[in-house]
C-alpha positions as CSV (number, residue, x, y, z in Angstrom):
1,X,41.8,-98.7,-9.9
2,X,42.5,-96.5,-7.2
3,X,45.4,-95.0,-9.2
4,X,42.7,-94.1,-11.6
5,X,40.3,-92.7,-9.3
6,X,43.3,-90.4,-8.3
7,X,43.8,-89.2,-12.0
8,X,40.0,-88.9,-12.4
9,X,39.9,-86.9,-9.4
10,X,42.8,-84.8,-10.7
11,X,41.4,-84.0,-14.4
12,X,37.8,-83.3,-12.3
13,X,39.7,-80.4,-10.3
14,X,42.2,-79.4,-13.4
15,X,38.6,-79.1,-14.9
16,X,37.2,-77.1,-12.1
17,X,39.9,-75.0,-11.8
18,X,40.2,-74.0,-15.0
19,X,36.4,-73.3,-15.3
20,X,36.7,-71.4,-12.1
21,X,39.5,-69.6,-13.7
22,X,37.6,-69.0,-16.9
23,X,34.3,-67.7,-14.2
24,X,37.1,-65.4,-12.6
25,X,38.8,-63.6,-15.9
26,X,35.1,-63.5,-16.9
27,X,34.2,-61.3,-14.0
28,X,37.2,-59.5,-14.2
29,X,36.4,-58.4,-17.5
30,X,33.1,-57.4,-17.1
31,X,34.8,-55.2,-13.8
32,X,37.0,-53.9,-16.2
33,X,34.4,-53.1,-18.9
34,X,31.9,-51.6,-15.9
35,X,34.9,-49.4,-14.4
36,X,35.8,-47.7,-18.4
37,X,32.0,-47.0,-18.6
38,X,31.7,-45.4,-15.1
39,X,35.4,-43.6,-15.6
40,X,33.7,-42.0,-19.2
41,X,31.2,-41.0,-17.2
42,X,33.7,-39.2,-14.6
43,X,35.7,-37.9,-17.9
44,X,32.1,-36.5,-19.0
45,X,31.5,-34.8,-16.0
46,X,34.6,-33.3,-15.7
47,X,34.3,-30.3,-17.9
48,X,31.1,-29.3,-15.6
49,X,32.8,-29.5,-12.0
50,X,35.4,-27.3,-13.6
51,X,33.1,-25.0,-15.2
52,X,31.2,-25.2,-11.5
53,X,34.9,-24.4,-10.1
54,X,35.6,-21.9,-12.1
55,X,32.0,-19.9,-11.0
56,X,32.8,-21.0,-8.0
57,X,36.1,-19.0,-7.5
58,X,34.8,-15.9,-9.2
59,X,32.1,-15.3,-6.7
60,X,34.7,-16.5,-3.9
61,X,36.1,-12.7,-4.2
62,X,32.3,-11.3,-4.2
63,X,31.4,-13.3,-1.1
64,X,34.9,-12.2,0.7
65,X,33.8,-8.5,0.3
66,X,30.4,-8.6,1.4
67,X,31.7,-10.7,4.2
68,X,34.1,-7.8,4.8
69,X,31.4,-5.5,4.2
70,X,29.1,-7.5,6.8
71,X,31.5,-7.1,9.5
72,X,32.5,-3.7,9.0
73,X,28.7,-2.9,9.5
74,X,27.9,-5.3,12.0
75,X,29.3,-2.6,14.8
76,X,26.3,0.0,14.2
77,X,24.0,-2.6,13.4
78,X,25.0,-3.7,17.2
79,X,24.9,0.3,18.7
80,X,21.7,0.3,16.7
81,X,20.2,-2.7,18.7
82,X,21.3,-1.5,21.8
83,X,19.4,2.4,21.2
84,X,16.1,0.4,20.3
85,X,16.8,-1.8,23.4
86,X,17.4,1.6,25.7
87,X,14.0,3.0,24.1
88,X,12.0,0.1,24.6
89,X,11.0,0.9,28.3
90,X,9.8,4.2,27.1
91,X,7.8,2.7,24.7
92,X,6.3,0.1,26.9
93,X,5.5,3.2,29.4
94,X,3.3,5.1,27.0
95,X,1.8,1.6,25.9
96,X,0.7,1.7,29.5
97,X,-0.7,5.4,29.7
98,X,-2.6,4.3,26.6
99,X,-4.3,1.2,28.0
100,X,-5.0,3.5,31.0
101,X,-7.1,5.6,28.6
102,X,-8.8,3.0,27.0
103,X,-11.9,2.7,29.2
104,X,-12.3,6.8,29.3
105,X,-12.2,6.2,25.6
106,X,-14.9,3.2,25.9
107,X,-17.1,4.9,28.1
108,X,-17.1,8.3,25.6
109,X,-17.9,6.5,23.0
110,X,-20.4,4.6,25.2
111,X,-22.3,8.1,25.6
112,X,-21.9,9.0,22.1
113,X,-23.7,5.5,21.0
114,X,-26.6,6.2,23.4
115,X,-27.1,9.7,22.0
116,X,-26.6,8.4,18.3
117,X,-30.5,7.7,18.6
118,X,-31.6,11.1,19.0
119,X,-29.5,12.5,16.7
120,X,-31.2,10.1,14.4
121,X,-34.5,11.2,15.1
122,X,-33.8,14.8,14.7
123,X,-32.3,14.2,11.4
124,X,-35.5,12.7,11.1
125,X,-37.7,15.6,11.9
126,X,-35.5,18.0,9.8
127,X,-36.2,15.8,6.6
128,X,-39.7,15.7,7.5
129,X,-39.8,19.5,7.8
130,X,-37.5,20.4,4.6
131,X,-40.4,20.3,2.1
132,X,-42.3,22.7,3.7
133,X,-39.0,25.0,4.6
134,X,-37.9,24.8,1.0
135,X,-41.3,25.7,0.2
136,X,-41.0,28.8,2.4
137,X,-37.4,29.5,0.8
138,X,-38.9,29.3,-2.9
139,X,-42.2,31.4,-1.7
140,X,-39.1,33.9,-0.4
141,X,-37.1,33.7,-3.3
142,X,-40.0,34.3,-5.8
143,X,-41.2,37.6,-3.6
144,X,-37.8,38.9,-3.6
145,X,-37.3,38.5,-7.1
146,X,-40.9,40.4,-7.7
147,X,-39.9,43.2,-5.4
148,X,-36.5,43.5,-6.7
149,X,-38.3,44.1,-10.3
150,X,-41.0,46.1,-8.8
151,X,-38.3,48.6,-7.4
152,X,-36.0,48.5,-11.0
153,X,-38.9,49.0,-13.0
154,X,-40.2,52.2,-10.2
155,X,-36.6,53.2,-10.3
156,X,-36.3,53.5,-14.3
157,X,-40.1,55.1,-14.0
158,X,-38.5,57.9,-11.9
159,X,-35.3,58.8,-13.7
160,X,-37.4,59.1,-16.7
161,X,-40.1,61.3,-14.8
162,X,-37.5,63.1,-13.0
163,X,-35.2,64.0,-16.4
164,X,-39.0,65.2,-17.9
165,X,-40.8,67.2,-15.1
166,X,-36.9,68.9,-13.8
167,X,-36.9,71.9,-16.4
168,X,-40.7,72.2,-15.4
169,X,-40.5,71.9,-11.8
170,X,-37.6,74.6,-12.3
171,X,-39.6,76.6,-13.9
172,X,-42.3,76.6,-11.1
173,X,-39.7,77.1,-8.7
174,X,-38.7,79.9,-10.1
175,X,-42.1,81.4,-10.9
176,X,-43.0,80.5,-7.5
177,X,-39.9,82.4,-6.3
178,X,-40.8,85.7,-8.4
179,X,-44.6,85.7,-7.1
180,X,-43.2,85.2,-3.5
181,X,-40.5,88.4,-4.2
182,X,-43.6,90.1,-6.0
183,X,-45.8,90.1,-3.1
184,X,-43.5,91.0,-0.7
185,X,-42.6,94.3,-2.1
């Protein structure tokens, strides 16, 4: 019986290995089967990274000039830093002068605040008084305009007058005249 229980022993592990075996292939396979998908994949993808590539060393001539470009201008962009770095102190020395003025400024406008007030209340007055200055203007206005109408109308009156009674007062004139040369012989 213990030869037997040897043999049994040996078809259990002939059995076990061979279901082991059949577990192994069956993972393999399924590797297998998962590595084609994911390598389809890849072959999918691999018109895109090309295409990507392809942009990729187009614009790789682009960048290189402005790169060039960039450094050629870098120099003045330097010398340009280094003039606004020189005028700087200026700067900061008129910044002070400024602040310097700033209280002369404060204490102007300090006096012009208090005398706002007073200018207020003269404005104040004046709107008070413009009716009756208007007034006055108007009353003005309307004499002037009489007057001036008085002095057309007198005016017209005289040229007429003066075109009638001329050949009359010349003929008095020269009456007069003869009486006065009459009498004195």
């Amino acid at each position: 019986m213990a030869v037997l229980n040897k043999g049994f022993n040996i078809e259990k592990l002939q059995l076990f290995a061979k279901i082991l075996f059949s577990l192994v292939l069956i993972y393999f396979a399924t590797a297998i089967i998962l590595f084609t998908f994911e390598l389809s994949k890849v072959r999918e993808d691999i018109p895109k990274v090309l295409q990507t590539l392809e942009k990729t060393n187009k614009n790789i001539g682009l960048v290189t000039k402005e790169i060039k470009q960039s450094r050629e201008t870098l120099p003045s962009i330097l010398k340009e830093s280094q003039s606004v770095r020189k005028t700087i102190p200026s700067i900061l020395k008129q910044i002070d002068k400024v602040n310097t003025n700033v209280p002369l400024v404060l204490k102007e406008s300090e006096k012009i605040r208090k005398s706002i007030p007073e200018i207020l209340e003269e404005s104040k007055n004046i709107r008070k008084e413009a009716p009756a200055l208007l007034n006055q203007a108007e009353t003005i206005s309307k004499n002037i305009e009489d007057v001036s109408k008085e002095i057309g109308s007198g005016t017209v009156k005289g040229i007429v007058k003066g075109i009638i009674t001329l050949p009359t007062d010349a003929i008095k004139g020269t009456v007069d005249t003869l009486e006065d040369i009459t009498k004195d012989k």
